[in-house]
N, C-alpha and C positions, 0 to 999 in steps of 0.2 A: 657343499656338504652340509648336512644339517647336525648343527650342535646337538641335539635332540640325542640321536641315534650314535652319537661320538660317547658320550656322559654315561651310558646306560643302552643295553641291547631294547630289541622292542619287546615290550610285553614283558619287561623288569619287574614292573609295579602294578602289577596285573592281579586281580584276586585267584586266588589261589581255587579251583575247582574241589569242593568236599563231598563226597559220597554220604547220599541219605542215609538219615540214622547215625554220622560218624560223631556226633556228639551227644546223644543219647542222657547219660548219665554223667555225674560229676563227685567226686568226695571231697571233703573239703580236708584241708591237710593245717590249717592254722586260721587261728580266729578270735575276734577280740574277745578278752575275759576282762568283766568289769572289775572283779574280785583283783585281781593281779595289775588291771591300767594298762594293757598291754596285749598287741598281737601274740598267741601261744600257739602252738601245735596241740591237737586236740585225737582224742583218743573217740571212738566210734563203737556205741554199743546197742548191741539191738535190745527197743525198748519193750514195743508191739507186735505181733503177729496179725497184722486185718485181713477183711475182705477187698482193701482197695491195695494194699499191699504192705511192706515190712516199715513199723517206724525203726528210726534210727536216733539215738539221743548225743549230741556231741559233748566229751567232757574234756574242761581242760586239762592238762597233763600235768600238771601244777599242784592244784588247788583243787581238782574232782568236782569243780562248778559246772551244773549244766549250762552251755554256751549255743545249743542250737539245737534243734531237729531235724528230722528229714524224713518223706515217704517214699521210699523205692515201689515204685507201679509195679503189679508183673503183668508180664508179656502176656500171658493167656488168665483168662478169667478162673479164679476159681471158683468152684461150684459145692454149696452146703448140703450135707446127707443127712436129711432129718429122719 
C-alpha cells in the first residue's frame, strides 16, 4: 500500500479548476494609512467618470486620507456624441 494515498485521497492538492473571467475585479477592504501607521479599512468613492472607465479613490475610514485609487474598465466601450 502506498503511504501516499493513506495521508490524503488523490488529487487532494490538486489546483482547483477556475472559470474564465472568475476573478475579474477586486475591492479593496483595508489598507495601509501612513497618517494612522497602520492597516485600516477604507471607505471607496467614486472620483472620476472617463473614457477608459470609473476612477475610484480609497479613503481611510479614520482620518479621510486618500490611501489608493483604482480604475474599474467597463465592459463595452463607450462611445462620445459630439
Amino acid at each position: 500500500m502506498d503511504r501516499k494515498n493513506v495521508l490524503k485521497p488523490p488529487g487532494a492538492c490538486a489546483p482547483q479548476a477556475t472559470k474564465p473571467g472568475m476573478f475579474k475585479e477586486f475591492d479593496a477592504t483595508e489598507l495601509y494609512c501612513p497618517r494612522c501607521k497602520r492597516a485600516v479599512p477604507v471607505r471607496k468613492r467614486l472620483l472620476l467618470i472617463l473614457p477608459e472607465g470609473d476612477k475610484y479613490e480609497y479613503l481611510c475610514a479614520f482620518c479621510s486620507k486618500s490611501v489608493g485609487t483604482k480604475i474599474d474598465k467597463q465592459q463595452t466601450p463607450m462611445t462620445v456624441i459630439v
